[in-house]
N, C-alpha and C positions, 0 to 999 in steps of 0.2 A: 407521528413522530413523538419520541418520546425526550423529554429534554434529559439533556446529559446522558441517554443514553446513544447506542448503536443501532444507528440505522445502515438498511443497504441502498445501495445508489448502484446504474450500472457500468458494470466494469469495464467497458468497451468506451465510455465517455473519455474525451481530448483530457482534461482537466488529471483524470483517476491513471490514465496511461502515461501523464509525465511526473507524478507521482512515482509509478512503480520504474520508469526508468531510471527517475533520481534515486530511489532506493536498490538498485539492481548495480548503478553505478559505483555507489557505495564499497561494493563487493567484488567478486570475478563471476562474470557469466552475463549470458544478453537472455534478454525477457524473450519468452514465446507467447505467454498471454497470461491475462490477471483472471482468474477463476474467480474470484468472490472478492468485493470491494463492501466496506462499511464507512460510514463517516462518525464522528463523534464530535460535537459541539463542543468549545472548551474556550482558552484564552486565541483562538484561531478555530484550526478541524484537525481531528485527526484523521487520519485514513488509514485504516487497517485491509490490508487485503491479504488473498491467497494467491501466490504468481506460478507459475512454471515458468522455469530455465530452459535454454534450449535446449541443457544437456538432458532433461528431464527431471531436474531435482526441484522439489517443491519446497516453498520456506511462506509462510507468516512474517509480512514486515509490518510496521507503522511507522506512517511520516506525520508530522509534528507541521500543517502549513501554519505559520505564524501571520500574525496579525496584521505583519510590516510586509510582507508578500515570498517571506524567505521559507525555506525548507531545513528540517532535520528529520536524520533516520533517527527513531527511537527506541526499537526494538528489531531484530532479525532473528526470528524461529525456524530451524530443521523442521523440514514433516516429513511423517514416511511415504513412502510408496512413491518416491523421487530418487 
């Protein structure tokens, strides 16, 4: 583990899949699955993952779990080949 940086954790964990629903919720579309999940240590964790959509469009999100037990989306990326 490296501090402050990104680690991977796996993407199938309860914890990483109500991440990517909260972030999925965010938007329009329902999750099929998180391809690649990282965590980042910070004032909480971030969690950056890779998701596919049902419809099959892929995005880069990060949630922000905070300290106090709450969530923000932080970031939502397009990727191709979705």
């Amino acid at each position: 583990m490296i501090a402050g940086g990104w680690n991977r954790v796996d993407p199938n964990s309860p914890d990483i899949r109500e991440d990517a629903l909260f972030a999925i919720a965010a938007g329009n579309g329902r999750l099929a699955e998180v391809e690649l999940a990282e965590t980042q240590v910070v004032a909480g964790i971030n969690v950056r993952m890779i998701v596919r959509l049902a419809d099959g469009r892929r995005e880069r999100v990060t949630v922000w779990r905070r300290l106090d037990g709450t969530r923000q989306l932080t970031d939502v990326e397009p990727l191709p080949g979705g």
